[in-house]
C-alpha positions as CSV (number, residue, x, y, z in Angstrom):
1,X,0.0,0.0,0.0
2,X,1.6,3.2,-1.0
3,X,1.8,5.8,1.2
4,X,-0.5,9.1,1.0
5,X,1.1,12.5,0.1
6,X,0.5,13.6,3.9
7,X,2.3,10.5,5.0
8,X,5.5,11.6,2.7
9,X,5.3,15.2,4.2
10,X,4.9,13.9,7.9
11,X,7.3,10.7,7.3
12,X,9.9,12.6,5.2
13,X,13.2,12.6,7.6
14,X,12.4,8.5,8.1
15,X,11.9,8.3,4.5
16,X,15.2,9.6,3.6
17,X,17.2,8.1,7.2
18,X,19.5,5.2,5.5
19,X,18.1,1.8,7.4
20,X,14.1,2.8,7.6
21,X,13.1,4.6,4.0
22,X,10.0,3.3,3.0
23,X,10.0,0.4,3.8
24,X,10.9,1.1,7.4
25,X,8.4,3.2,7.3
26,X,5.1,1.3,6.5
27,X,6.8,-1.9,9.0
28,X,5.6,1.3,11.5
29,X,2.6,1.9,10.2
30,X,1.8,-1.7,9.9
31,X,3.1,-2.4,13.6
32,X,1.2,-2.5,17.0
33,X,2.7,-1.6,20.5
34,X,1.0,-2.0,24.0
35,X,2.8,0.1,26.5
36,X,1.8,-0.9,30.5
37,X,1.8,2.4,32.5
38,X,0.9,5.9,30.9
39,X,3.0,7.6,33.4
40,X,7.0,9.2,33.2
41,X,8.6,6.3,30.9
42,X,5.4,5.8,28.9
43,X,4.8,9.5,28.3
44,X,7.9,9.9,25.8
45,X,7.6,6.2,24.6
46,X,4.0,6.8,23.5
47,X,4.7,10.1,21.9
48,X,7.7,9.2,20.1
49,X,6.1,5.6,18.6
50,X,3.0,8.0,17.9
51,X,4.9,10.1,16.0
52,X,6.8,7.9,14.9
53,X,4.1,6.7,13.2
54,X,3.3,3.2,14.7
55,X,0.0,2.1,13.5
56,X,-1.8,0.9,16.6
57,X,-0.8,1.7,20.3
58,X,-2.5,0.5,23.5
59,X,-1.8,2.1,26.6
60,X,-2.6,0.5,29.9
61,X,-3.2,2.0,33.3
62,X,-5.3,1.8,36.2
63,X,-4.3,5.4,37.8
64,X,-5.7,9.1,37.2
65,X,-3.7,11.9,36.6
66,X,-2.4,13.5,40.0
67,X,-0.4,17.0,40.5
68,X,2.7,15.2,41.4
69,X,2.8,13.6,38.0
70,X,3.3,16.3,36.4
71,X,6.8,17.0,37.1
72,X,7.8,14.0,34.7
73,X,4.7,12.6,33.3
74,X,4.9,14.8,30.4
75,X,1.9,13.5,28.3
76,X,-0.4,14.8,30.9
77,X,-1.7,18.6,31.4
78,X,-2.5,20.4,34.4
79,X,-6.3,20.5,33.0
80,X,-6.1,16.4,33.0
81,X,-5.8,16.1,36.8
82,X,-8.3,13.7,37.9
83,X,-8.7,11.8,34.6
84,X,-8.0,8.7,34.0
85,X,-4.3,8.4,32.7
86,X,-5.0,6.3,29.7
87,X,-7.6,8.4,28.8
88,X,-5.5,11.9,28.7
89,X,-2.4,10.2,27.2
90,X,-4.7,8.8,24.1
91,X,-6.4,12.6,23.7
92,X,-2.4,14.1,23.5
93,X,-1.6,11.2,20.8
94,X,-4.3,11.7,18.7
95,X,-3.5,15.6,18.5
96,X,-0.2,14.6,17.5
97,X,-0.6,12.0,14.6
98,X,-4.3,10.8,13.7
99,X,-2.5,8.0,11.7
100,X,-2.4,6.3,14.9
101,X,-5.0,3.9,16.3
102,X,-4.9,3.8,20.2
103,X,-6.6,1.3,22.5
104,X,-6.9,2.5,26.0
105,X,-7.4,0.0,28.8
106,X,-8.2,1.4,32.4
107,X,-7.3,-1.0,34.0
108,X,-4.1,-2.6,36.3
109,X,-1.9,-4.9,35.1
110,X,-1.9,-8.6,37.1
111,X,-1.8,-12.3,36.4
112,X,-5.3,-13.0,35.6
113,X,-5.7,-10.4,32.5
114,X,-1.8,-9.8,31.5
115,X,-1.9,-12.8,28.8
116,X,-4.8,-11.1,27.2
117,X,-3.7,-7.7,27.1
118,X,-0.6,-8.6,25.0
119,X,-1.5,-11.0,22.8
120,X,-2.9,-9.0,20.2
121,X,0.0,-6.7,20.3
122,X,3.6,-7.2,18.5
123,X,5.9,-5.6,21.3
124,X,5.7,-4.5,24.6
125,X,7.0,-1.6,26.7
126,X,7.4,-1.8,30.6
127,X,7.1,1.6,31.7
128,X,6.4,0.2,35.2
129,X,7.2,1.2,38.5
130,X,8.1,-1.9,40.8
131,X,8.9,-5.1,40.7
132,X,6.2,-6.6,40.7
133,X,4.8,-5.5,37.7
134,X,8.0,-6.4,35.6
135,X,8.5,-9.7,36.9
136,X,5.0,-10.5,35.5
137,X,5.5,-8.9,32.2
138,X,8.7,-10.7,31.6
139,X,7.2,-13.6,32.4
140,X,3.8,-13.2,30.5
141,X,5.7,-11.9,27.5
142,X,8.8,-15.2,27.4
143,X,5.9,-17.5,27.9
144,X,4.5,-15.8,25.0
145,X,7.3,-15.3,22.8
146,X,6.6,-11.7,23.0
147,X,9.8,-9.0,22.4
148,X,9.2,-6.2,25.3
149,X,11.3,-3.3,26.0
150,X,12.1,-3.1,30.0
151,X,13.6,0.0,31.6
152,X,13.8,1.5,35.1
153,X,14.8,4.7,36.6
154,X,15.4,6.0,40.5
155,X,17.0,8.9,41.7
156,X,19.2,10.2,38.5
157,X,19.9,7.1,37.3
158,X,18.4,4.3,35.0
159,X,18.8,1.2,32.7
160,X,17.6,-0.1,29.2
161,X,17.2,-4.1,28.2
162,X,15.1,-5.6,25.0
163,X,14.4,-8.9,25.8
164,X,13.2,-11.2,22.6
165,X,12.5,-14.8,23.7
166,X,14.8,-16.8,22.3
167,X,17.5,-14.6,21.5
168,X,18.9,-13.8,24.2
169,X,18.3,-13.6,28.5
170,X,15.0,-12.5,29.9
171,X,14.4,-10.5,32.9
172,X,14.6,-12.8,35.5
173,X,18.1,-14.1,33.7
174,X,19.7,-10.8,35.2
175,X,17.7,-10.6,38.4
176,X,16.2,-13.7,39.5
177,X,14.0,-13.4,42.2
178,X,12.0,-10.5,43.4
179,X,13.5,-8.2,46.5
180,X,11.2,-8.2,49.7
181,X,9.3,-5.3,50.2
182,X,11.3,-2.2,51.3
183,X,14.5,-3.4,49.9
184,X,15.0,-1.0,47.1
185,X,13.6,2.2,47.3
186,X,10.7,3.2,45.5
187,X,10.7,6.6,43.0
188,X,8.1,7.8,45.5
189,X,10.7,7.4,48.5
190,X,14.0,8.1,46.9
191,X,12.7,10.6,44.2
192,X,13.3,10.7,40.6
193,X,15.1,13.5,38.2
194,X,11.9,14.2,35.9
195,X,14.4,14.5,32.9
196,X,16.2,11.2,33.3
197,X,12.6,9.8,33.1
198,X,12.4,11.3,29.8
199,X,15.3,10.4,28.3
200,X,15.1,6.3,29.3
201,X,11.0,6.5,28.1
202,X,12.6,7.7,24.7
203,X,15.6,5.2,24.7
204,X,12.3,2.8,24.9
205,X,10.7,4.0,22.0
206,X,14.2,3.9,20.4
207,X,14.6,0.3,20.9
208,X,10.5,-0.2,19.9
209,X,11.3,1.4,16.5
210,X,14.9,-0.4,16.1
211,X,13.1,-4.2,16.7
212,X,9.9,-2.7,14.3
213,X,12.1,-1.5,11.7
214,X,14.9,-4.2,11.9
215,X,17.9,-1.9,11.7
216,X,21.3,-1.3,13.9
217,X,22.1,-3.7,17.4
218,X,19.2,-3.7,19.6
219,X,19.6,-4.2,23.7
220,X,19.6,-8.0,23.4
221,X,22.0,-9.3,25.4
222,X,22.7,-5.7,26.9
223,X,21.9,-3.3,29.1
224,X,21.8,0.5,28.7
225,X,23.1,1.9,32.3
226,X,23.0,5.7,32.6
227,X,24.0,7.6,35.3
228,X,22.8,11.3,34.8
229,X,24.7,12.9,37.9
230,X,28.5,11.7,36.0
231,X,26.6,11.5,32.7
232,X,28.5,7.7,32.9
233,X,26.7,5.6,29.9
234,X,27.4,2.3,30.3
235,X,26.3,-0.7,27.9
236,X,26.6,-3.7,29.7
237,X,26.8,-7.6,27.9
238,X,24.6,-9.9,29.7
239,X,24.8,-13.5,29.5
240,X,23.6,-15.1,25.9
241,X,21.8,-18.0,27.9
242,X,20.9,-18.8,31.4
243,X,20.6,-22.4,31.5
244,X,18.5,-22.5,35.3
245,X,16.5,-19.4,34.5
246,X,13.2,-20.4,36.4
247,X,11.5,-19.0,32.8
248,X,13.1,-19.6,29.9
249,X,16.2,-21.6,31.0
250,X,16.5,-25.2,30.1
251,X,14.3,-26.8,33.2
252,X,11.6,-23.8,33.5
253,X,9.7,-23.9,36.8
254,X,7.5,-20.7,35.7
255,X,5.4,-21.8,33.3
256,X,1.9,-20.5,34.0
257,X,1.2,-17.1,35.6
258,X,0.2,-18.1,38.9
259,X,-1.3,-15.2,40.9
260,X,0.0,-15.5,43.9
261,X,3.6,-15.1,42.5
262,X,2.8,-11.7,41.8
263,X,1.2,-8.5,44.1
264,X,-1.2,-6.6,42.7
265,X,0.5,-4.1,40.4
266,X,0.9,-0.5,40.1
267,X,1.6,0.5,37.3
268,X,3.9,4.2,36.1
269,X,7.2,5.9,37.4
């Protein structure tokens, strides 16, 4: 299908970016994305893929907008407080590119309804804020053979991993069981640089449209460590295989979603 003279004008620096061209191009049009939390990661990872021009975007998120979003959650206005989060970040992306299709789902994330929510979906961004919640969606997405983008950010510092089942270690490869409660603080007890937020969100959506597209070296097998205070980038090789990963190693011991492996999520830095 060829693309419309408004898709050449709005396209035009992909269409002329050696690795994407047109091709690259309608793979985004034609791709689908479900990003879980509509909060400080998933604010630049929905608007870049948006603009990007990703064809169909589902946001998930059980939360309304609150004041202290606002200091990182930029897909959010001051006049959204009180809506649902889902429903605010799908008004800003359709005033950005009306190419896009987005699915909203109010809703938290957890074991019963995580397998659903995926499956019609081609990738899948974590843009979570505990534990919790990324333990399930690495799990949900290995067990489904679904690529997912996971970051995380405290303080003024944060990390970047693709994980593609099959090609390379999962989640719970690199960190195997989940810490107890009150072990590692929490961006709403330690704080969180709004900005550094913004910048791992978009390293998110870089890694989306790098998997969609098919060009450069994606995170597999790596992590992205960035450390905003020293401005120390880091990309660190991971292990290729885990053989007594509990998910996707050679003896898995995960291999349904069991609900009472997981709390109750909440989802958004």
């Amino acid at each position: 299908m060829a693309l419309s003279d408004e898709q050449l004008e709005r396209y035009s620096r992909h269409l002329i970016l050696k690795g994407v061209g047109v091709k690259g191009q309608k793979r985004l049009l034609a791709a689908s994305v479900l990003i879980i939390g509509a909060g400080g990661l998933g604010s630049p990872a929905a608007l870049y893929l948006a603009a990007a021009g990703v064809g169909r975007i589902g946001l998930v998120d059980g939360d309304v907008v609150d004041l202290s979003n606002l200091q990182r959650q930029i897909i959010h206005t001051t006049a959204a407080v009180g809506t649902p989060k889902v429903e605010s970040a799908a008004a800003a992306i359709r005033a950005l590119n009306p190419d896009v299709t987005i699915e909203t789902h109010h809703e938290l994330v957890d074991a019963h309804n995580i397998a659903a929510l995926i499956e019609p979906y081609d990738l899948v961004i974590d843009a979570t804020d505990n534990f919790a919640a990324k333990f399930l969606i690495n799990d949900a997405c290995v067990l489904a053979g679904k690529p997912f983008i996971h970051a995380g950010v405290v303080g003024f510092a944060g990390q970047v991993m693709d994980v593609v089942p099959g090609e390379g270690p999962c989640y719970r490869c690199i960190f195997r069981d989940m810490p107890a409660a009150g072990e590692i603080p929490t961006c709403k007890e330690a704080g969180v640089l709004g900005a550094v937020v913004g910048v791992i969100g978009s390293l998110e959506a870089t890694e989306a449209a790098k998997l969609i597209v098919g060009v450069g070296e994606p995170l597999v097998g790596r992590m992205l460590t960035v450390d905003a205070l020293t401005m120390n980038i880091r990309r660190v090789p991971l292990p290729t295989h885990v053989p007594d990963c509990p998910v996707c190693g050679d003896h898995p011991t995960i291999t349904t979603l069991e609900p009472a492996n997981y709390v109750q999520p909440v989802c958004a830095i």
